[in-house]
N, C-alpha and C positions, 0 to 999 in steps of 0.2 A: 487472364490466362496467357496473355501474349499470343503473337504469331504463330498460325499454324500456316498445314499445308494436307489438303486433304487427297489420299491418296489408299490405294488399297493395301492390306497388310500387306501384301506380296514387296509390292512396289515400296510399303516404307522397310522393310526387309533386307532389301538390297541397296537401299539409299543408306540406311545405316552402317550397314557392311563397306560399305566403301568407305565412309568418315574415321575408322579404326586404325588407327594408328599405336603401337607400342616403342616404347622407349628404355635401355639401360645402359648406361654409363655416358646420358647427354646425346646416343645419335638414334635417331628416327626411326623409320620406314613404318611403311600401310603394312597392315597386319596380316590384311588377306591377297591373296593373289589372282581373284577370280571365283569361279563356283564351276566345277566339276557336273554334270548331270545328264540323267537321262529322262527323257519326257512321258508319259500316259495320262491317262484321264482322271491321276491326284495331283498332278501338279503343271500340267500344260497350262492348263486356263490362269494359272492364279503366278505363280515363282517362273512359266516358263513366259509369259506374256511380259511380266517386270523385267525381266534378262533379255528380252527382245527389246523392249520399248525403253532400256539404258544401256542397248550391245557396245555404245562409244564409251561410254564413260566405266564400265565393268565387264574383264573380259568371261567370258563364255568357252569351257573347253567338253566336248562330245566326246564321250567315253564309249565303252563296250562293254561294261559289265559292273555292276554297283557296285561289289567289293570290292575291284580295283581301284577305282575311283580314290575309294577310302585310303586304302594302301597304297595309292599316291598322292594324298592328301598328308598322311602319318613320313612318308619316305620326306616329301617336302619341308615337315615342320623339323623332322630332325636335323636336316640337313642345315635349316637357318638354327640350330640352337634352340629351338620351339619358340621361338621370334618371329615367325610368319607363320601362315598355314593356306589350306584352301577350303572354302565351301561346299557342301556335297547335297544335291534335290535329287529326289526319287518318287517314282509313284506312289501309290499306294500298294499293301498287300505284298506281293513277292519284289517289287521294284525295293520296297520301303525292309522287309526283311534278309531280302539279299546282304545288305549293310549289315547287321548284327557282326559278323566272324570279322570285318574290318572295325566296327567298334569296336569291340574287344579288344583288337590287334593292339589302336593305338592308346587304350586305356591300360591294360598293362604296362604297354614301353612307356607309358606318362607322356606322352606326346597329343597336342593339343589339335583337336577338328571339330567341324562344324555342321551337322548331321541336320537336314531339313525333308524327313521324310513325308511326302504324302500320308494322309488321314480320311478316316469318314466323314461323314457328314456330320456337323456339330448342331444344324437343326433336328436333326433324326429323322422326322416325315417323311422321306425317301427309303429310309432302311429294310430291308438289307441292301447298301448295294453289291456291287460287284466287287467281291477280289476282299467281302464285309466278315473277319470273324465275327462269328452271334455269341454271344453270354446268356445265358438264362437265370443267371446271379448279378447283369450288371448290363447296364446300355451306355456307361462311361467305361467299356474296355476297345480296344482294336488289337492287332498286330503288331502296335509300335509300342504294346506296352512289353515285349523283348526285349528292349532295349533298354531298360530301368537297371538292370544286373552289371549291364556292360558299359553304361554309360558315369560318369562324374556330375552329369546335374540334366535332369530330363524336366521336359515339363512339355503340354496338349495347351495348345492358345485354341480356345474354344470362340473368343471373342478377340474381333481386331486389336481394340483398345489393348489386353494382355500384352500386346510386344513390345509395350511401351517398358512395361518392368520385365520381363523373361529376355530381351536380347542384351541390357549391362550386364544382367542379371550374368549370362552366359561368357560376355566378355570379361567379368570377373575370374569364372573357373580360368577361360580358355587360356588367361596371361598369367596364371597363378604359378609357378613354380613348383606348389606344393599340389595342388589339387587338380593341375590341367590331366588333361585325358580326351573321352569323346563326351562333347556337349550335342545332346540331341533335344530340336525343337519339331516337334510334331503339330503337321498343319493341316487340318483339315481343310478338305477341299472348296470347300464352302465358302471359309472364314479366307481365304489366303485372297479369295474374289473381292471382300467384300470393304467400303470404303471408311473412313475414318478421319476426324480432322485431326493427325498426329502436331504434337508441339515439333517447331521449329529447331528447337535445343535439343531434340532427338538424333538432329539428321549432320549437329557443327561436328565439325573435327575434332575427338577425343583423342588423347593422349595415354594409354595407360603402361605406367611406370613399374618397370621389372625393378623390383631393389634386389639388394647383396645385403642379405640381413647379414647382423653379426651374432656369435656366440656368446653365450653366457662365460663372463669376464672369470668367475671362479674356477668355472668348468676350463677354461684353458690353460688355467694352474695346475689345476690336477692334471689335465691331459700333457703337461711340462711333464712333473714331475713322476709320474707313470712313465714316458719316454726316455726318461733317466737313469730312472731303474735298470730298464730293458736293456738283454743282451744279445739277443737274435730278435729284433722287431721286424718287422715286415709291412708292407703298402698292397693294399687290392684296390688297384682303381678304375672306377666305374664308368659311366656313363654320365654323372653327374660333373667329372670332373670337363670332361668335353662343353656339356651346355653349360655351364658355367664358365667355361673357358680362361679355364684354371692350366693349362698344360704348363705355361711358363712357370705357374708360382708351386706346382706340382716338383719340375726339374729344379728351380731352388732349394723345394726342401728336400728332397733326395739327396741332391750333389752335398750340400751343406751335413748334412747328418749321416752319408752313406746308405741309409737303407735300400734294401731291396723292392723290386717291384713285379706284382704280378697283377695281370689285366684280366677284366672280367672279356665278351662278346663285346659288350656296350661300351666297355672302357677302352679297347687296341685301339691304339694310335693317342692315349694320351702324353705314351713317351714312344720316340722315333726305334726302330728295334734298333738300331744298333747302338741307344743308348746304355753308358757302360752300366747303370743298376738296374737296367730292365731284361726282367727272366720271365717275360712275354707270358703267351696262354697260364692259367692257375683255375684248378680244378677239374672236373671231368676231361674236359679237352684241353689237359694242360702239359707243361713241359715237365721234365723231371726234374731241375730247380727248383722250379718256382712249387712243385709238391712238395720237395723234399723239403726245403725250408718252411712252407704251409706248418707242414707235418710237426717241424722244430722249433715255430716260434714260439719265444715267449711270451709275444705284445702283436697285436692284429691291427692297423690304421686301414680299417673300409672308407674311402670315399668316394659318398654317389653311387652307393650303388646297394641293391634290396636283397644280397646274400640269398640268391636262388641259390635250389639245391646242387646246379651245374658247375656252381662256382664254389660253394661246399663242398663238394663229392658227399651230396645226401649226408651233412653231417660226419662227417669221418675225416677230413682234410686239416684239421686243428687235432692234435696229439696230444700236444704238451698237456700235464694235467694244470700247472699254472699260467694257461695261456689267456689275456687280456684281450677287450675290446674297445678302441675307441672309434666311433662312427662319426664323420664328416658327411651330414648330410641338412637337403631343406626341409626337408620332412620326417616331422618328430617320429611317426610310425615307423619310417625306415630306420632311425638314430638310434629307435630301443632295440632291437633286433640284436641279439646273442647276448645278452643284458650288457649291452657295451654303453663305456659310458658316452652321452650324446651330446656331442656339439652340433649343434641346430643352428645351421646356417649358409649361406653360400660358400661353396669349395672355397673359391677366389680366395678371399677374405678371409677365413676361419684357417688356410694355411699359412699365408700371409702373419697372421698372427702367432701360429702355433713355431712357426719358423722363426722369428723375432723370439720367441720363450725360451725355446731352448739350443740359443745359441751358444756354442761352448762344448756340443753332445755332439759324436761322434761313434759308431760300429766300430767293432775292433778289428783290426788288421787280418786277422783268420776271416771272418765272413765278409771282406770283400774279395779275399784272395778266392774264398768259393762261391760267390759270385762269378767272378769272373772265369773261373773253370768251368761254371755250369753252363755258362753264355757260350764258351768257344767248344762245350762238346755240344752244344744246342742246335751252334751254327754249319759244325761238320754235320749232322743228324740231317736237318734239313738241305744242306746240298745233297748227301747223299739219295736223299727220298726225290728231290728233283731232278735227279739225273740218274734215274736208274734205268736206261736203257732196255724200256720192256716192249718189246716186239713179239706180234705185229701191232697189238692192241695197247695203248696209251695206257696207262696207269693216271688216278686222280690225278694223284701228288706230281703226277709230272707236267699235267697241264695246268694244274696250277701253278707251278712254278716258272713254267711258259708265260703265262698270264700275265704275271707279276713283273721276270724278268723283260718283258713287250712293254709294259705302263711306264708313266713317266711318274715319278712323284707326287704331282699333285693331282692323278686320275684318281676315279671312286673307284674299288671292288664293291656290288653289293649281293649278298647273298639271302636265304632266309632261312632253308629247310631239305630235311636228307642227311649223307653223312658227309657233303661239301660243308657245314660251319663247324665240324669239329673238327678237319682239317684244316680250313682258312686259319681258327684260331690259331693252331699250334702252327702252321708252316707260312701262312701271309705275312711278308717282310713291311710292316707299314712306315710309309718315309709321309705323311703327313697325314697333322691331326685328324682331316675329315676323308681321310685314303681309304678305310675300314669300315663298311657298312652293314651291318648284321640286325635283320629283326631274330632277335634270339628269346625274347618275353615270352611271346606266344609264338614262335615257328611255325607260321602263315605258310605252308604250301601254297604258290601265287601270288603272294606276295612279290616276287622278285621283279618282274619284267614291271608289273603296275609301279612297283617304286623307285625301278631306275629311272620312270616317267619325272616323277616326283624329285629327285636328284638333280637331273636334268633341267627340268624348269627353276628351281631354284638357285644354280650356280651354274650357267650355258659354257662358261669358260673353262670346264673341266669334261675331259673323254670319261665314259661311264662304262666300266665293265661287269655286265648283267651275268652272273656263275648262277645255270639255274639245269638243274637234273632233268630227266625226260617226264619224272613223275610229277612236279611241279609246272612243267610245260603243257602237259596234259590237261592241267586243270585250270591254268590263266593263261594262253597265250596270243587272246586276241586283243591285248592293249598293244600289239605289233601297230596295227592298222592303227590306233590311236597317233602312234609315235609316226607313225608316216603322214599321216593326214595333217599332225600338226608340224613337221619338217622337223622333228625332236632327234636328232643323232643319236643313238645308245650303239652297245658294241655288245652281244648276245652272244656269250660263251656257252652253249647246249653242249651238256652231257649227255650223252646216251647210252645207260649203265643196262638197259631191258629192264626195270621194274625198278623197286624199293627197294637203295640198298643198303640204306642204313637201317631201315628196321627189318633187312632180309639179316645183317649181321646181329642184332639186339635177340631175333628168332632164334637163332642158330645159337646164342651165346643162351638161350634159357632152353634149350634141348627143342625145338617144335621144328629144326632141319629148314629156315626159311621158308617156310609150308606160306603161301599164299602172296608174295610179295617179288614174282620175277611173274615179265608180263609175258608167258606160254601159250602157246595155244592147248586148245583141250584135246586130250588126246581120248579117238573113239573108244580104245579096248580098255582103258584106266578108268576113264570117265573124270579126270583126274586132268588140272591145269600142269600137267607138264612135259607139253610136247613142244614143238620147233619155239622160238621168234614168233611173236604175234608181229607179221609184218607192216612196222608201221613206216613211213619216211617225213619226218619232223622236219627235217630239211627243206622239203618239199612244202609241206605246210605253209613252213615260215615265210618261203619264196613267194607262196599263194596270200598271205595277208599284203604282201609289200615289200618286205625285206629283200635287203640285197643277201644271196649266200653265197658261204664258201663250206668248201667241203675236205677240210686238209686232211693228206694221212702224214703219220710219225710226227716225230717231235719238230724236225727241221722245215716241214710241210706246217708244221702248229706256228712257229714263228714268222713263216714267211706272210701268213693267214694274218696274223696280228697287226703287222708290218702293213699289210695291203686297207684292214679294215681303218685303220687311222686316217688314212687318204680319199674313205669313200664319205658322200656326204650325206648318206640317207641311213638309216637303222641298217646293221648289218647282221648277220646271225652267222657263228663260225661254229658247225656241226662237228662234234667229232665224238667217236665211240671210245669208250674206255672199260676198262677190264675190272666188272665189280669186285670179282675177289683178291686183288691184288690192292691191300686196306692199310693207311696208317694207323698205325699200332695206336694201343692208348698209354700214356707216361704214368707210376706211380700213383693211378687214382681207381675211381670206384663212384657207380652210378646204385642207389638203389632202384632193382624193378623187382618186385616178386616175384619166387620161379611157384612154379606150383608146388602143394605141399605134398601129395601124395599122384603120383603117375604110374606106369608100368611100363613108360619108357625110359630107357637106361640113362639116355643120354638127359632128360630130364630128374632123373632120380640123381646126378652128380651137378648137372648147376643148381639143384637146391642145397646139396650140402657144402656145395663154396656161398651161397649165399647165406646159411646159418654161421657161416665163421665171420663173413664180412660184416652182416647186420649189427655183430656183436659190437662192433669200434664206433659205430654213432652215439652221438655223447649229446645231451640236454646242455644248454647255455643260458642259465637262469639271471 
């Protein structure tokens, strides 16, 4: 059998974890970064005892809340191209289901984590314990079987030996390109105690090699020659094109062919904005270029990216009735999607090639000319939104523009939820690749501040600007104290709009008047949530975890705030109130939401019959 080493699963767990190493294009690095966690009576004894008894050789970061944890675990892997990530332990029972909403998070966006929640007892003779769903159909179920739906490859080590095959097992998903997401290994508390003579060859330095598959050699003949044809073609680029790290061979075949480009959430920042073929946001939050031409192609190039309905407009965003699709992606399920034809493989590479085919093709002379008209009335649009001198109270679009015009280049924006990502999209000026941060898969309210954490650790040499609403502050903002305790710098842009104001505008756009999404007090004689400010002071809050604050008013107060937060060296928080109803408009598009089909309110009885005219222009892509 060779050399072992007898130790407890816990302890070969994290011995292994540290051996992982990924690789693509020849350069290195350790895969993981640490393990994220919080302790109770599923995992202190067993994952918290191995984290103590190897604190020099694997770091240890103390959270404040499990779903953050995850969501900056998810914010980290993006940030490296999903080429690193972080380990997440939790107790058992609510510690261990807390995690589910940050599963999901990062298994949608395809971003790769490592989930070790606390479990029951795998001997049973103690059952029930504490914190123990019961079955009466089953004594092999717990809590952690939630996370089967949300996760890319789950499995319950009932027996040490097991993590000999479930942790390559998981390093396979976690580096897969095509499959990664959230790997959850469920440990009960028992088993994580208990000892094992693991093999030796468990615990050597593994390598695992990202490749840059390549496309089917036929399939990029036809996709030549489909390209050829086309006379108004177009580019939607994803998010694949980033972790693939494709933006140079991206701007190659652009400039080389002329096409136009428009970016999904996930894709800004593959071309710099003031790249001349980039007609920036496309779809719901998009510009009116980048629709109009949607609207007009007759050849669609998606790469990287899984054609949500945001970036459709719910189907409706493609007009043309000969309009084509070819998809650049690593994953065949993404590649079939609008029955486009599927080049299956790494951006990089699969452009690279497609570029080399059809060299000689060039757009005609008229649609670069409107290209370029679309880009310099884009540019007036967005100055205009940035400088709209609304007193007394800030408008979004102007502190975003604040924002923006304070960063340097190579700072993060990240944002995640509210109606701050359908403005970033269309009005954030991104001047480098990894400048644009958006969980936009799942729109993780809380997500924000957990994964500037996550940003932060994975690249310390970039200022991080955290765009997060009062409604998402409300429900994560004590990874503040994470950021302080561990001397993590972020720069905490809080809005304070009173309530929900992007789905107070979504209400009011389906007749329901914003009915429950401004945070009022109750008033006696109504009974009814709409009286004064529920007087809260966030600023205060944030002061009280640790943060440094400021508190600017107007626009010239917004900049000097910026200015000052750059020079401070501990988490900052820059509070500032802004004027909900004062909203950037939407460009040339269309979200399905159903209004209701029968009401007896007026203003409901007219957004159903725009939404019987719209519904009509969503089209099947067989």
């Amino acid at each position: 059998m060779g050399k072992t080493r007898r130790l407890t699963m816990a302890q070969a767990i994290v011995q292994f974890l540290r051996a992982q190493y990924v690789s693509r294009d020849g350069v290195e690095q350790p895969f993981f970064a640490g393990m994220s966690g919080i302790f109770g009576h599923g995992n202190v004894a067993g994952i918290g005892q191995a984290l103590h008894e190897y604190r020099d050789e694997f770091r240890y970061y103390q959270t404040r809340n499990e779903q953050a944890m995850v969501h900056t675990a998810a914010a980290y892997a993006k940030m490296k191209n999903r080429l690193g990530t972080l380990a997440c332990t939790t107790s058992i029972g609510p510690g261990a289901t807390n995690m589910v909403t940050g599963a999901a998070t990062a298994t949608i966006n395809r971003l790769p984590v490592l989930l070790l929640p606390g479990d029951i007892f795998a001997r049973r003779n103690v059952a029930p314990v504490l914190q123990q769903l019961e079955s009466n159909a089953s004594q092999d179920i717990s809590v952690n079987d939630c996370f089967k739906p949300v996760s890319r490859y789950w499995d319950r080590l009932n027996r040490a030996d097991q993590a000999i095959l479930a942790l390559p097992e998981a390093m396979r998903v976690l580096t897969s390109p095509v499959e990664t997401g959230a790997v959850t290994l469920c440990c009960p508390q028992d088993t994580q105690t208990e000892a094992f003579d693991y093999p030796e060859a468990l615990f050597e330095r593994r390598v695992w090699v990202v490749p840059r598959n390549r496309p089917d050699r036929d399939l990029v003949s036809k996709a030549a020659a489909w390209i050829r044809e086309s006379v108004q073609p177009m580019v939607i680029a994803g998010g694949g094109v980033l972790y693939s790290e494709a933006t140079d061979a991206l701007a190659a075949f652009v400039e080389q062919t002329g096409m136009p480009v428009g970016e999904t959430q996930a894709g800004k920042g593959s071309l710099n904005y003031d790249h001349a073929n980039n007609l920036g946001a496309v779809g719901v939050t998009g510009t009116p270029g980048a629709n109009i031409v949607a609207r007009e192609a007759d050849l669609v190039i998606a790469i990287g990216t899984r054609l949500s309905d945001f970036t459709t407009a719910s189907k409706t965003a493609f007009q043309n009735p000969d309009v084509k699709f070819i998809a650049i992606n690593v994953a065949e399920f993404d590649a079939a999607k609008h029955g486009a034809l599927p080049l299956v493989g790494d951006a990089r590479v699969v452009l690279e090639e497609l570029t080399e085919a059809v060299q000689g093709y060039r757009v005609s002379g008229d649609l670069t000319q409107r290209v370029a008209a679309f880009r310099e009335a884009w540019e007036a649009e967005v100055d205009r939104i940035y400088n709209l001198g609304h007193r007394p109270i800030l408008s979004q679009g102007e502190v975003i523009g604040a924002v923006n015009e304070g960063s340097a280049p190579e700072d993060v924006m990240i944002c995640a939820a509210g109606s701050m990502p359908g403005d970033l999209h269309k009005l954030w000026r991104t001047r480098n690749p990894k400048g644009y941060h958006l969980e936009y898969g799942y729109s993780c309210m809380g997500y924000e501040i957990a994964g500037g954490l996550g940003i932060k650790m994975a690249d310390p040499s970039r200022e991080v600007y955290v765009m997060v609403g009062d409604g998402s502050y409300l429900m994560m903002a004590q990874e503040i104290a994470t950021a302080v305790q561990e001397g993590i710098k972020l720069n905490i842009v809080l809005l304070d709009n009173h309530g929900f104001a992007s789905i107070g505008g979504l209400s009011d756009a389906v007749g329901a008047d914003e009915f429950g999404t401004e945070y009022r007090m109750r008033d006696e004689r109504t009974g009814l949530l709409d009286g004064e400010n529920v007087p809260t002071d966030l600023a205060t809050n944030a002061e009280s975890l640790g943060a440094y604050v400021l508190r600017p008013e107007g626009r010239e107060g917004l900049m000097r705030a910026i200015e000052e937060a750059r020079s401070v060296d501990r988490t900052t928080v820059i509070a500032v109130e802004v004027d909900r109803e004062v909203r950037v408009p939407g460009y040339e598009s269309w979200w399905d939401v159903p209004v209701a089909e029968v009401s007896t309110v007026e203003e409901v009885q007219k957004a159903r019959e725009d939404f019987e005219v719209m519904v009509k222009k969503e089209r099947y892509f067989l």
